[in-house]
C-alpha positions as CSV (number, residue, x, y, z in Angstrom):
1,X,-48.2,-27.3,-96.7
2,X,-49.2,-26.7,-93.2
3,X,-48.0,-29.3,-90.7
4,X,-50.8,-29.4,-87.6
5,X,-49.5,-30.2,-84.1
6,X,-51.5,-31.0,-80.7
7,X,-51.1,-27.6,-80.3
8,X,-50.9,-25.2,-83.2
9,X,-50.3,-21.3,-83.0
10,X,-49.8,-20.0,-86.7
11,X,-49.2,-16.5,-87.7
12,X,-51.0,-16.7,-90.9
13,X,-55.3,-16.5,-91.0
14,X,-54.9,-18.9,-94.2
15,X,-53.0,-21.5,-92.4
16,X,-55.2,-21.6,-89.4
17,X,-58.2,-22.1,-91.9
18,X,-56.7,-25.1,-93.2
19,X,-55.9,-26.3,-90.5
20,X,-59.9,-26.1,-89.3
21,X,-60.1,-27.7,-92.5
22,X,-58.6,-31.0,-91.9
23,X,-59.5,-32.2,-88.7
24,X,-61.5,-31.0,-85.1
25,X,-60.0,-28.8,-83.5
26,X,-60.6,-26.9,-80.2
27,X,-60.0,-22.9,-80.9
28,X,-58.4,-20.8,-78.3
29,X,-57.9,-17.3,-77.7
30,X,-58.2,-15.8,-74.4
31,X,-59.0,-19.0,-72.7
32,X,-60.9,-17.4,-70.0
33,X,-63.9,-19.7,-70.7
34,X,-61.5,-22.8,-72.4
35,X,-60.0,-23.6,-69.6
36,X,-62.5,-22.8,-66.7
37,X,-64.8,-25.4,-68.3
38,X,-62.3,-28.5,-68.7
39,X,-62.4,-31.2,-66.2
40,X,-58.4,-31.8,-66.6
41,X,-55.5,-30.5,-65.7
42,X,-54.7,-29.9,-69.2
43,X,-56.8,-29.5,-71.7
44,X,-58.0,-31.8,-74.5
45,X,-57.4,-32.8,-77.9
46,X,-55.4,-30.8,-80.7
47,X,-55.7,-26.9,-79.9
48,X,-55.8,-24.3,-82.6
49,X,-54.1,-20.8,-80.8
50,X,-55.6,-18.1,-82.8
51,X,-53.6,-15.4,-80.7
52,X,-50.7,-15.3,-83.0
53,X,-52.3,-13.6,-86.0
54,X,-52.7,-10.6,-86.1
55,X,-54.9,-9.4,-88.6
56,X,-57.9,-10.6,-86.2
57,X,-56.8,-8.4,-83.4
58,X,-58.4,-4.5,-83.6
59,X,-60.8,-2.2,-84.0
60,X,-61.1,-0.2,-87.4
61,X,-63.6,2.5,-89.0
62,X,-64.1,1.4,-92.7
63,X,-66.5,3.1,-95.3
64,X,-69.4,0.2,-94.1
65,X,-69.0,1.1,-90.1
66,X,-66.7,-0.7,-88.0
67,X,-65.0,-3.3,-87.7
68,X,-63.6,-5.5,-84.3
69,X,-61.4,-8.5,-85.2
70,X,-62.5,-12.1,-83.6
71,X,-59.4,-11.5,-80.8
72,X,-59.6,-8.0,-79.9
73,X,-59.9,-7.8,-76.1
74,X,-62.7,-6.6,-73.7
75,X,-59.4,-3.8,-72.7
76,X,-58.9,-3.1,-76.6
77,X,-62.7,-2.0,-77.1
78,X,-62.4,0.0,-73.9
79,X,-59.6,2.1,-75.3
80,X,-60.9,2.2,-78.9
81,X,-62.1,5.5,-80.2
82,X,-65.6,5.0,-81.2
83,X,-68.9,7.2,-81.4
84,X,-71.4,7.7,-78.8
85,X,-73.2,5.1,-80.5
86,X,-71.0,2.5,-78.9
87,X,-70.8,3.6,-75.9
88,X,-73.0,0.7,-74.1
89,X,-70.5,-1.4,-75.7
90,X,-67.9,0.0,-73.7
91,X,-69.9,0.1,-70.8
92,X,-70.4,-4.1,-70.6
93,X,-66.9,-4.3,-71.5
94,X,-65.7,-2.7,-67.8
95,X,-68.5,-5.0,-66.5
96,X,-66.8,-8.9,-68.3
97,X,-65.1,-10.0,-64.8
98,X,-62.2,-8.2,-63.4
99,X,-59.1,-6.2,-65.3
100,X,-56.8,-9.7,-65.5
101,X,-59.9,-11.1,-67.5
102,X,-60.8,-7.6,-69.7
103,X,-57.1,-8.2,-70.7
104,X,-57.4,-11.8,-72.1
105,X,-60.8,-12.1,-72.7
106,X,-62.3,-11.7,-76.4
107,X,-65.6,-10.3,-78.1
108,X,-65.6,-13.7,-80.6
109,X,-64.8,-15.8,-77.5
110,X,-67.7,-14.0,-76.2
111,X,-69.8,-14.7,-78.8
112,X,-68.8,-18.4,-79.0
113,X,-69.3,-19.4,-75.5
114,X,-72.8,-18.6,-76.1
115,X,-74.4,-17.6,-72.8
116,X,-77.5,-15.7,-72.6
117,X,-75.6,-13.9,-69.7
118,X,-72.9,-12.7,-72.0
119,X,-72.0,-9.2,-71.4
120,X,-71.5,-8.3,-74.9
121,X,-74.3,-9.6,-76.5
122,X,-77.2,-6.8,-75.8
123,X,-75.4,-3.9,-77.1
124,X,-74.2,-5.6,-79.6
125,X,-77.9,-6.0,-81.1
126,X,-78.6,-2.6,-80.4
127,X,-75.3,-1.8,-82.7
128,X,-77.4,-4.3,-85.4
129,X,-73.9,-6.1,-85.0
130,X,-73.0,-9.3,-87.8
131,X,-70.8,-11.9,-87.8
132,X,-67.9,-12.7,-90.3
133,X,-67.3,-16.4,-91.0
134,X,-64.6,-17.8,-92.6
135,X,-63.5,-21.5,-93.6
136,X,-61.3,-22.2,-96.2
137,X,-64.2,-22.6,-98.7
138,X,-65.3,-19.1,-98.0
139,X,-66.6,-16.0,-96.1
140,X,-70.2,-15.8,-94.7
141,X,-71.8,-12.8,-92.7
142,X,-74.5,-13.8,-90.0
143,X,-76.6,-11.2,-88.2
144,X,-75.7,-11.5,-84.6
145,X,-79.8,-12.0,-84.1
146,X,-79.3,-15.3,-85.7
147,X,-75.7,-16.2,-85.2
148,X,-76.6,-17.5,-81.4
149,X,-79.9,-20.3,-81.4
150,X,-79.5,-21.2,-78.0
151,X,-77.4,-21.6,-74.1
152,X,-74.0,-22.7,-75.6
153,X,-75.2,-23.4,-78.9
154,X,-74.3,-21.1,-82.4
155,X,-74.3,-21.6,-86.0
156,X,-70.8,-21.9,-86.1
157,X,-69.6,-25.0,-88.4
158,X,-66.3,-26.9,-86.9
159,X,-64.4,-25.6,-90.2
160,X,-65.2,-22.0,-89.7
161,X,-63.9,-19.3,-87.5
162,X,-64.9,-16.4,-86.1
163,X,-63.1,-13.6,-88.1
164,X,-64.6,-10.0,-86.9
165,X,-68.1,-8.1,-85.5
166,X,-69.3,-5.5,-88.2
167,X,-71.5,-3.0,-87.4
168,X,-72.9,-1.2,-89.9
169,X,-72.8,2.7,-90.4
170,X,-76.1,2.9,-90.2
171,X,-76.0,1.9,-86.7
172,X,-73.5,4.5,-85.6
173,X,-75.6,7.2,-85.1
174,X,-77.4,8.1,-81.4
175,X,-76.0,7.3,-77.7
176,X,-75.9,4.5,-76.0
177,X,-75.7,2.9,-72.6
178,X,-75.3,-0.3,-70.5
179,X,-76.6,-1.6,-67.5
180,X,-76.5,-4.9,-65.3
181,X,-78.2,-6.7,-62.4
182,X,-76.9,-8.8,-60.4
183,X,-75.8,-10.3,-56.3
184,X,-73.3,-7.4,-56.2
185,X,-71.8,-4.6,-57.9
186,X,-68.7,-6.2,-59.6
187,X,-67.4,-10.0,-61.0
188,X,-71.2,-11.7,-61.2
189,X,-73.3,-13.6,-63.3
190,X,-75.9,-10.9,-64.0
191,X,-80.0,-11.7,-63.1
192,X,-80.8,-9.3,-66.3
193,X,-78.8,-6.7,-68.5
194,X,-79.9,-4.0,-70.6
195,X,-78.7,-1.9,-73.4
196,X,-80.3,0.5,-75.3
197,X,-79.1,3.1,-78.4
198,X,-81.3,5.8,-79.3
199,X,-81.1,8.6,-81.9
200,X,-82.7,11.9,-81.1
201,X,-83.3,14.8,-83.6
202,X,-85.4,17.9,-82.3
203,X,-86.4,16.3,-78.6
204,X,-88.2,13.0,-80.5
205,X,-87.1,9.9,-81.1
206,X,-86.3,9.0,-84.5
207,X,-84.9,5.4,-83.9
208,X,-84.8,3.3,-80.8
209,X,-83.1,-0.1,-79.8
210,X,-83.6,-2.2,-76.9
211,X,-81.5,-5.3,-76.0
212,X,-82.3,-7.7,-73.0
213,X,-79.9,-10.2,-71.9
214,X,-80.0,-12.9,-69.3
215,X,-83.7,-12.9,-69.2
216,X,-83.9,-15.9,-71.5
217,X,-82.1,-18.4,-73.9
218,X,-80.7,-15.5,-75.8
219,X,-80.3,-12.1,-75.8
220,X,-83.6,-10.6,-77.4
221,X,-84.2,-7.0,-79.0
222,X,-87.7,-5.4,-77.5
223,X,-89.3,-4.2,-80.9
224,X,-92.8,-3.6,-79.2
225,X,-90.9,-1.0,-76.9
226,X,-89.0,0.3,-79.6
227,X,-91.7,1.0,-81.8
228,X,-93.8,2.3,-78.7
229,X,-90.7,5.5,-78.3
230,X,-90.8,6.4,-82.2
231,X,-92.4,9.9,-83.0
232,X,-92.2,10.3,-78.6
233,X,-89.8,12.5,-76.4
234,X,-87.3,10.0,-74.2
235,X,-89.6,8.7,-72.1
236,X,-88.8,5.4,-70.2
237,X,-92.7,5.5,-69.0
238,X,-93.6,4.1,-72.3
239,X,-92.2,1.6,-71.6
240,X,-94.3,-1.2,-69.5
241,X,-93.9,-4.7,-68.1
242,X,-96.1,-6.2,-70.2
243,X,-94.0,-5.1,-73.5
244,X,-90.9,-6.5,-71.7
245,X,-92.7,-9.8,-70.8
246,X,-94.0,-10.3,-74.4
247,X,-90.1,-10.4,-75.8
248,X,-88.2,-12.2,-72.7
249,X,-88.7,-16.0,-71.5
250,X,-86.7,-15.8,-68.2
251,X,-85.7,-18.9,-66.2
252,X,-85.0,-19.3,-62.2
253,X,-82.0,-20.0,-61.0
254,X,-80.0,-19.8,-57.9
255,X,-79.9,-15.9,-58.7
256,X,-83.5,-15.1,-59.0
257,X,-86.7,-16.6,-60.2
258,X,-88.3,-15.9,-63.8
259,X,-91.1,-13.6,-62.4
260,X,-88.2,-11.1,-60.4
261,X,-86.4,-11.5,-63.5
262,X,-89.5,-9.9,-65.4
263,X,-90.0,-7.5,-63.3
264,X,-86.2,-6.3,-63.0
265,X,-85.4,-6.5,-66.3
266,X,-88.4,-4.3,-67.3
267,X,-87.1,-1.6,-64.9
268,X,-83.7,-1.8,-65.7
269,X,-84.2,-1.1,-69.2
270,X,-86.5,2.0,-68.0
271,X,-83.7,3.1,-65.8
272,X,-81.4,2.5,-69.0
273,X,-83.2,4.6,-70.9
274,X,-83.3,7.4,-68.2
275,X,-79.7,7.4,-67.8
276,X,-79.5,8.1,-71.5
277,X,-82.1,10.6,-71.2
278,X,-79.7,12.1,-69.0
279,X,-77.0,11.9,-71.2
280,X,-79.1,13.5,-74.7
281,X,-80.2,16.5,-72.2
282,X,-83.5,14.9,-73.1
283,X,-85.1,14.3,-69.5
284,X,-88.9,14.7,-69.6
């Protein structure tokens, strides 16, 4: 039987299931956005530490793609060895605040936190990344598309936890790359992020994916975009405002209005895709 304290930091995934199982609990893992948002010195009610078990903690290849546990660490995914395809993913993860935070800070904590400025989230849905669930009843697997609905809301159930991101094999094929907006270069709230992963077979493009992020409630793929490089040499022409407008609903803020938000976010997915360009030897 597994006795639940204010603060509980089991070992085991099982016991922390049933622990989610019998009452609210607040989860923690890196804590980098727990404890920033409490308005106490310490925080509140009965804490479940998922930090201590280690089967959630990792990156592994398996025979569907690859798999990152819910507490593997902006640092971890830096140091991973994974394919080209990833590589935007690595990118964001040097951009989630500064080396103390890379260190503590999680992808599912990421995930969870649900802002539409989360670093992680855009290439992510370029990687067609999903979302394993567990309770103790069972194990469900969410696309990431649909795992966040809104600013600081997810389908997440109080008696489930976040157990890994899969992406699929399918997905691992093509480059990648990452880039942000924002006040200054380093530790800020980006205006508008972009991501793209592209997969290149005799100088054409044969599959394209294009992820927007802080442009909007959530992060958003850019299908008319995507299907506007199929059959096409890299070419970040192709891609215009308008296509970019159709897929983002952008607020104002104290960091820049909706229409520079537009505008910026339309030309840093351009410049994204150039930079890849680059990268594929593919420059037009």
């Amino acid at each position: 039987m597994t006795v639940i304290t204010p603060y509980f930091r089991p070992s085991a995934l099982k016991h922390a299931l049933e622990a989610l199982s019998a009452g609210s609990l607040r989860i923690a893992a890196g804590c980098t956005d727990l404890f920033p948002t409490t308005e106490h010195k310490h925080l509140q009610g009965s804490i479940l530490d998922i930090t201590g078990i280690g089967s959630l903690r990792g990156v592994s290849h398996t025979d569907d793609g690859i798999r990152i546990g819910a507490t593997t660490t902006w640092t971890d995914i830096i140091k991973a060895d994974l394919p080209l395809a990833c590589r935007g993913l690595q990118l964001a993860a040097h951009e989630v605040g500064a080396l103390q935070i890379q260190n503590r800070g999680t992808i599912a904590g990421n995930l969870c936190n649900a802002s539409p400025a989360a670093d992680g989230v855009p290439p992510l849905l370029t990687l067609d990344a999903k979302v394993e669930l567990q309770s103790k009843g069972g194990t469900r697997v969410v696309p990431l598309h649909d795992f966040i609905t809104g600013p600081r809301k997810t389908v997440l159930a109080e008696t489930e936890l976040i157990t890994a991101l899969l992406v699929p094999k399918s997905s691992l094929t093509g480059q990648s790359h990452f880039l942000k907006l924002g006040a200054r270069a380093h530790l800020v709230i980006s205006i508008a992020m972009t991501s793209a992963r592209l997969v290149v077979r005799n100088g054409v493009v044969v599959e394209a994916a294009l992820a927007i992020g802080s442009c909007g409630p959530v992060a958003t793929r850019v299908p008319q975009a995507e299907a506007q490089m199929i059959g096409k040499a890299v070419d970040p022409v192709v891609i215009t405002d308008d296509m970019v407008a159709a897929a983002i609903d952008p607020i104002a803020d104290m960091r820049a209005n909706a229409a520079y938000r537009a505008i910026s976010a339309a030309e840093l997915l351009r410049r994204t895709v150039l930079e890849l360009a680059m990268d594929l030897g593919a420059v037009t």
